[in-house]
C-alpha positions as CSV (number, residue, x, y, z in Angstrom):
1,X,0.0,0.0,0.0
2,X,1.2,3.4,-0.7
3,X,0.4,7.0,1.0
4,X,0.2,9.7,-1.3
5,X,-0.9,12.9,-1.9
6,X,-4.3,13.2,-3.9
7,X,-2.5,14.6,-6.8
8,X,-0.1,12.6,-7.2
9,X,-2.4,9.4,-7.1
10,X,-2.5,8.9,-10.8
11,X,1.0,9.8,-11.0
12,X,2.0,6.7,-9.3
13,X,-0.8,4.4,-11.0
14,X,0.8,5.3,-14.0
15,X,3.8,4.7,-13.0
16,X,3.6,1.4,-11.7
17,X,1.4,0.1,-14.8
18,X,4.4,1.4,-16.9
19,X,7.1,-0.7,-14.7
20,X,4.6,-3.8,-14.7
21,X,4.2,-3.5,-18.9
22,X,7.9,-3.1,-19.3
23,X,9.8,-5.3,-16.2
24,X,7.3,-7.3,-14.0
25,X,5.2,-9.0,-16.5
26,X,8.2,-10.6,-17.5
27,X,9.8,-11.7,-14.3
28,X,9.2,-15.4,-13.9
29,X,6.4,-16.1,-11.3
30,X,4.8,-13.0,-12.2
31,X,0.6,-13.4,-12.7
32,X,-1.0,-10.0,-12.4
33,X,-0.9,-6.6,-11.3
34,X,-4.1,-4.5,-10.7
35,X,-3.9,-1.0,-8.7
36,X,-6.6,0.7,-7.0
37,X,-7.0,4.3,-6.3
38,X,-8.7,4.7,-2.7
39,X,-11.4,7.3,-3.4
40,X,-10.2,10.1,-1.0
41,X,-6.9,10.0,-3.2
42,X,-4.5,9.1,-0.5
43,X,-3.8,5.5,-1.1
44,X,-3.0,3.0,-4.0
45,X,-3.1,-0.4,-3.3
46,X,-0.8,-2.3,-5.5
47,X,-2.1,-5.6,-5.7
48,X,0.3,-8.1,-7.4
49,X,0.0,-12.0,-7.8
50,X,2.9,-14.0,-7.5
51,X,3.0,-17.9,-8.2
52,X,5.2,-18.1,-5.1
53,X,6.8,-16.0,-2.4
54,X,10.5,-17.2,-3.7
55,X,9.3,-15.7,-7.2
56,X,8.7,-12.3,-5.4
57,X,11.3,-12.3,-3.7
58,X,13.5,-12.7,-6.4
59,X,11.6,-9.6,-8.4
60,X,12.7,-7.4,-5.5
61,X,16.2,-8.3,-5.5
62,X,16.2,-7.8,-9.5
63,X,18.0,-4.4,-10.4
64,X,15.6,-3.5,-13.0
65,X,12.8,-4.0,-11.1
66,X,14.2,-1.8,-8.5
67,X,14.3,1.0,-10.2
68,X,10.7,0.7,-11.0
69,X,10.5,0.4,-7.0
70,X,12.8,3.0,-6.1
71,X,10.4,5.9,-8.5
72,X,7.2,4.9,-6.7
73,X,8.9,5.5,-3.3
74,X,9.6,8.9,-4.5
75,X,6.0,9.9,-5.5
76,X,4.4,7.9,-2.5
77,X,5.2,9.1,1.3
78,X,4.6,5.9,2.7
79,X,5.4,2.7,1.6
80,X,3.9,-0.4,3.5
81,X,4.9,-3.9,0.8
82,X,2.4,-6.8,2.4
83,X,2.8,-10.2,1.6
84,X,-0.7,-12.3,2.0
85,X,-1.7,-16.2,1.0
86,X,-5.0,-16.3,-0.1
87,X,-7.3,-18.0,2.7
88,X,-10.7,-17.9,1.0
89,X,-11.2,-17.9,-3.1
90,X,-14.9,-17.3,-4.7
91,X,-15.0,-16.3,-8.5
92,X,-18.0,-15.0,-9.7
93,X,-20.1,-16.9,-12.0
């Protein structure tokens, strides 16, 4: 999750959509990306699937990706990375 200011909300969506297109979609492990913009404007949740923890792990410690990583932490002033396991899974119809 990231802290920003409400105009710089889009800023960072962009931001990390353009470092997903061009470096995480092709790390291996990597399954999907999708931001959301909280609607007061202060928060983006970046919410990223992994096949496993080893495959994120190895993303961060990627130099490229860092980069990517190191420009969100500049527009954002917080930054709170969470790792979850999925406990409960229901798709919609």
């Amino acid at each position: 999750m990231f802290t920003v200011a409400p105009e710089r909300q889009y800023e960072l969506i962009a931001l990390l959509a353009h470092a997903t297109e061009e470096t995480m979609k092709h790390q291996p492990g990597f399954i999907c990306a999708n931001f959301h913009a909280s609607q007061d404007g202060l928060r983006v949740i970046n919410y990223a699937q992994w096949e496993s923890e080893e495959h994120y792990w190895a993303m961060r410690a990627d130099p490229e990706a860092q980069v990517h990583m190191d420009l969100a932490a500049t527009i954002a002033t917080d930054v709170q990375p969470r790792l979850f396991t999925v406990a409960s899974h229901h798709p919609g119809a």
